[in-house]
C-alpha positions, 0 to 999 in steps of 0.5 A: 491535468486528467479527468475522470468521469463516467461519462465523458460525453456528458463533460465535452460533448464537442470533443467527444462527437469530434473524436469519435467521429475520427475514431480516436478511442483506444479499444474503450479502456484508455482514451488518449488525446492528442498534443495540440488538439482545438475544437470548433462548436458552441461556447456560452459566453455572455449569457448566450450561446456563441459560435466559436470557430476555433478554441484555444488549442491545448493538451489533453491527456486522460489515462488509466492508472491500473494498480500493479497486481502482481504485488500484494499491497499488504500481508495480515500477519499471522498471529502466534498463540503459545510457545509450541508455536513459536518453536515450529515457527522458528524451527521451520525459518531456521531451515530456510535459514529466513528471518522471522519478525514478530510484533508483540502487541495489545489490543487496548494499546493505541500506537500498536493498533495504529502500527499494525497496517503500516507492518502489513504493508511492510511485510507486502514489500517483503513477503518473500525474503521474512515472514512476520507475526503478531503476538496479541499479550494479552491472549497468550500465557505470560511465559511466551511473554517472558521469553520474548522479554517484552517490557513494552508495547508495541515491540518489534523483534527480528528472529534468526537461526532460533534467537533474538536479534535485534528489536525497535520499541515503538513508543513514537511516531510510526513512520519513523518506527516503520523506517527502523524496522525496515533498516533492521530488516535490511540487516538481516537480509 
């Protein structure tokens, strides 16, 4: 069990006077309580206050759970806008000889806006292995289209050494698409 409040006095008032007078706390961040700590104090019970002498004995523990910060939790893709860019981009993965992932997308498709955060995510857990991008279809010329053969939304390509690998179309469920495209990067890696 944890407990996290702002203010702990106000919670257990009996176990935070008793522990700060043994000086328990832990420099203020954590606060840690010991296995099998009891308590003496007042109890309400019955409608009154009873003086118990010794409360059941238990196991408290409260912990701080700080997020890993050396890791991104998601990368924003980077969106690519004509076929220019699309050369540079592919030209700049084939010297680092690193795969380049790209989601073709629209803005009015549902499963694509939906799709978009889980490869976010899926590009933090990669971010130094592939780089991915988005292509908006609708904002770009149709001949960016054309070369990527897109037919439907969303589609989700792996690029190496300047051409198409392999691709997942994302007409289901995401997860099961985010699984797909991980086992498609792990391919390629």
């Amino acid at each position: 069990m944890s407990v996290l409040a702002a203010n702990s006095q106000v919670m257990f008032p009996e176990i935070y006077q008793r522990y700060q007078r043994q000086q328990l706390w832990n420099s203020g961040s954590c606060l840690f309580w010991p296995k099998n700590s009891g308590f003496s104090g007042t109890v309400w019970s019955d409608g009154k206050w009873k003086k118990k002498q010794k409360m059941k004995r238990r196991t408290w523990r409260v912990e701080a759970a700080w997020p890993d910060l050396s890791k991104p939790r998601a990368i924003e893709m980077e969106p690519i806008n004509d076929c220019d860019q699309l050369d540079q981009i592919l030209a700049a993965a084939q010297q680092l000889s690193q795969p380049v992932l790209i989601d073709w997308m629209a803005a009015w498709c549902r499963k694509c806006i939906y799709l978009k955060p889980k490869l976010e995510k899926l590009a933090a857990e990669f971010h130094t292995k592939i780089k991915f991008y988005y292509v908006d279809v609708n904002k770009v010329p149709q001949t960016l289209v054309k070369r990527g053969n897109i037919s439907k939304m969303p589609t989700i390509q792996l690029w190496k050494d300047g051409e198409m690998k392999e691709e997942v179309i994302g007409g289901h469920k995401a997860w099961l698409v985010t699984e797909e495209v991980r086992q498609m990067i792990q391919k390629f890696i």
